[in-house]
C-alpha positions as CSV (number, residue, x, y, z in Angstrom):
1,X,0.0,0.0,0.0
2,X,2.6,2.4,0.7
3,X,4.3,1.4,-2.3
4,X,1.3,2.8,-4.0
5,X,1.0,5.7,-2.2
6,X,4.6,6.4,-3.1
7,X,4.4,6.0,-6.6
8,X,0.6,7.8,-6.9
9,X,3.0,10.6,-5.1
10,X,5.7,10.7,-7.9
11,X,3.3,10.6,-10.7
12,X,1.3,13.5,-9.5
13,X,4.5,15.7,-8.9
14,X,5.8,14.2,-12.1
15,X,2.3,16.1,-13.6
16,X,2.6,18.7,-11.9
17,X,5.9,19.6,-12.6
18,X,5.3,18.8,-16.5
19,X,2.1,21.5,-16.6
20,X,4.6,23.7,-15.0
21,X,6.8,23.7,-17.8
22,X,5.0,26.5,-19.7
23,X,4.1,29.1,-17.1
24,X,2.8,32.5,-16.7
25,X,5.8,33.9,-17.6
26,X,5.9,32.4,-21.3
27,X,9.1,30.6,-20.7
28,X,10.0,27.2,-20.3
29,X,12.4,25.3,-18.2
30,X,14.5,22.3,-18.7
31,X,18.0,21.6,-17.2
32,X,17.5,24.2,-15.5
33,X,17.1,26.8,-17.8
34,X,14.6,29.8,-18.7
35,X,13.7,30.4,-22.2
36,X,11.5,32.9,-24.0
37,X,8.5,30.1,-25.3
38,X,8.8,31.6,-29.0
39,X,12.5,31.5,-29.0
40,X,13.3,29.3,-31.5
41,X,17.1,29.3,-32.6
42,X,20.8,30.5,-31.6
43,X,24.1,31.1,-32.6
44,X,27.0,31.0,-30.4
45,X,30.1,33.3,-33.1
46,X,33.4,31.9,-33.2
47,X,35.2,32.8,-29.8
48,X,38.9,34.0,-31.1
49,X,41.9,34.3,-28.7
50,X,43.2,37.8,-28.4
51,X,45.1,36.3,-25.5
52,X,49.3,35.7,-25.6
53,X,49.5,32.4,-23.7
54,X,46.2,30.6,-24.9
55,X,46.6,27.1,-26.3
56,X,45.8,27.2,-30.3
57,X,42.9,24.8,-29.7
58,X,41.3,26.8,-26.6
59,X,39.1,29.1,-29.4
60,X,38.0,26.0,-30.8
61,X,37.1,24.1,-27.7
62,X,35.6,26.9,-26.2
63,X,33.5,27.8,-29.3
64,X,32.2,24.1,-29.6
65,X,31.3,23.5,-26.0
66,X,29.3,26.2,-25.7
67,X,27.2,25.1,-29.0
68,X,27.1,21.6,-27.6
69,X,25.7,22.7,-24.3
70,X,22.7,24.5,-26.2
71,X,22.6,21.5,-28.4
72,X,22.3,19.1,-25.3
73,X,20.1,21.1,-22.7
74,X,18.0,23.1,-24.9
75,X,15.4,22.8,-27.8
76,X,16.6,25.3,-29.5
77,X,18.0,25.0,-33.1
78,X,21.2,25.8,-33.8
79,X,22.5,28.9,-37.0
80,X,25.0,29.7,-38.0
81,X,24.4,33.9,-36.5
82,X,21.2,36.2,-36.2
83,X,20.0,33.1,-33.5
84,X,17.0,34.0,-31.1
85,X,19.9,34.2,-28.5
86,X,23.0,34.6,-30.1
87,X,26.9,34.6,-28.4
88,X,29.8,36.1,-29.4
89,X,32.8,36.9,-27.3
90,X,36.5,36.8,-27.0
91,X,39.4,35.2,-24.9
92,X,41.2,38.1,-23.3
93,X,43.3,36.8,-21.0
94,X,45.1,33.9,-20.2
95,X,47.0,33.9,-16.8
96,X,49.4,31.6,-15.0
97,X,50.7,32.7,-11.7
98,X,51.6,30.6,-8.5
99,X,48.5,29.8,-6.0
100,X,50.8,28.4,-3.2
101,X,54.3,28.6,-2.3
102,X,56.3,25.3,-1.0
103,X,59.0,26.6,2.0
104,X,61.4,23.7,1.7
105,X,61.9,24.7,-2.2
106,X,61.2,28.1,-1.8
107,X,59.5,28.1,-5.4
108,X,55.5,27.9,-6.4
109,X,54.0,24.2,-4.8
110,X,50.9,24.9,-7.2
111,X,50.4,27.6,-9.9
112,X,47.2,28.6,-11.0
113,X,45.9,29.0,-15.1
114,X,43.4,31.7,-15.1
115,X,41.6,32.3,-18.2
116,X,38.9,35.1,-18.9
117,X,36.6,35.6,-21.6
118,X,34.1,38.4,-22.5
119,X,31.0,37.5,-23.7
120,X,28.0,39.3,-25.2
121,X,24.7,37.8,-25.4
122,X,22.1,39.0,-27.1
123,X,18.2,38.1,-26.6
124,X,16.2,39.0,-29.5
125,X,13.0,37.8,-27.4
126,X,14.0,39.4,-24.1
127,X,16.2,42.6,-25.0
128,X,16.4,43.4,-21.6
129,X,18.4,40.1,-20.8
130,X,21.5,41.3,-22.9
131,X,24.2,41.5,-21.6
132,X,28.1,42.0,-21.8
133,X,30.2,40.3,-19.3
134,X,33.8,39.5,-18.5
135,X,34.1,35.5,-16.9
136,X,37.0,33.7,-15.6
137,X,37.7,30.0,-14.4
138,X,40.7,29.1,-13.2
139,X,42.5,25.2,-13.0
140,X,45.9,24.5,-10.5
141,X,48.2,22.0,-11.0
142,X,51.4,20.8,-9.3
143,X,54.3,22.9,-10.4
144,X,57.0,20.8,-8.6
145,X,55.9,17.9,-10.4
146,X,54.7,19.0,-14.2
147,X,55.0,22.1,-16.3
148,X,51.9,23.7,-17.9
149,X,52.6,21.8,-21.4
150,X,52.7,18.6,-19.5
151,X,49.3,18.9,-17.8
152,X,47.6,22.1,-20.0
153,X,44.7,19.3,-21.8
154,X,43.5,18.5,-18.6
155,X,43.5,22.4,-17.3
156,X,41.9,23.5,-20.3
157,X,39.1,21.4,-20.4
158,X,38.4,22.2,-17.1
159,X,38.2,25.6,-17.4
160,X,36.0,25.1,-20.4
161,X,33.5,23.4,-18.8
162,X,33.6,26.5,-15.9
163,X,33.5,29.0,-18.2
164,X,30.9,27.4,-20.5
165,X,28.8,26.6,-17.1
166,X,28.8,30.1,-16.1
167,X,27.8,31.8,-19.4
168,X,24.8,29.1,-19.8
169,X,23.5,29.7,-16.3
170,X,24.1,33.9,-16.9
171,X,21.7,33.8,-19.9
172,X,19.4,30.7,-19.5
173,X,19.4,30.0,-16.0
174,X,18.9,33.0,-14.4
175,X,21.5,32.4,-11.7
């Protein structure tokens, strides 16, 4: 019986949660994020590097995860520019400095990659969503035991996946 109850429980919040999809507000949410109903398409430009230390590949990766994160978490349709929301940005900076210090070798224990990016989004639905704004993620590795070449796939796709967070959840998530 309580089985039952359990599962009557689930399906009704299930419902629920499925009519709430489409609210007042004209948006819907999935993945958490919150979409003008009639927006149908974006475009996320090619994010160049006007940065002096950025990897050659970081544009790219950078670029594509962003459009894959749409893809994934959205049902929106993909252009090539002009999207509903569209992206377009560049990589300004690309930092590496040390984040600790080791005292028995008096040199940096860990150093820290910090890379920012500026972003403008545009909302052709919302206008009063745009927005331009500067993001940064940051990776650390062990500097007494690689160099940045030795460890900078690993860093990098770490900070993509920060960076590519952040500027979903600044104009789709509303966080």
């Amino acid at each position: 019986m309580r089985q039952i109850r359990n599962l009557l429980y689930l399906l009704t919040l299930t419902a629920l949660t499925g009519c709430s999809l489409m609210g007042l507000s004209g948006k819907y949410s999935l993945s958490g994020a919150s979409i003008p109903a009639n927006a149908q398409t974006f475009s996320v430009a090619y994010i160049p590097n006007n940065a002096a230390n950025v990897a050659v590949t970081l544009s790219n990766d950078l670029t594509e995860a962003l459009r894959d994160r749409f893809v994934r978490q959205t049902r929106l349709t993909q252009v090539p520019e002009g999207g509903d929301l569209a992206f377009e940005g560049e990589i300004m900076s690309d930092v590496e400095a040390p984040a600790s210090i080791s005292a028995e070798s008096e040199g940096a224990q860990t150093n820290r990659v910090t890379i920012t990016v500026q972003i403008r989004f545009t909302n052709a639905i919302d206008p009063t969503a745009d927005f331009s704004q500067s993001f940064s993620a940051f990776a650390e590795f062990n500097a007494q035991q690689s160099t940045r070449q030795e460890v900078e796939s690993a860093l990098l796709e770490e900070i993509v996946t920060t960076l590519v967070d952040n500027i979903f959840n600044a104009s789709v998530a509303q966080w």
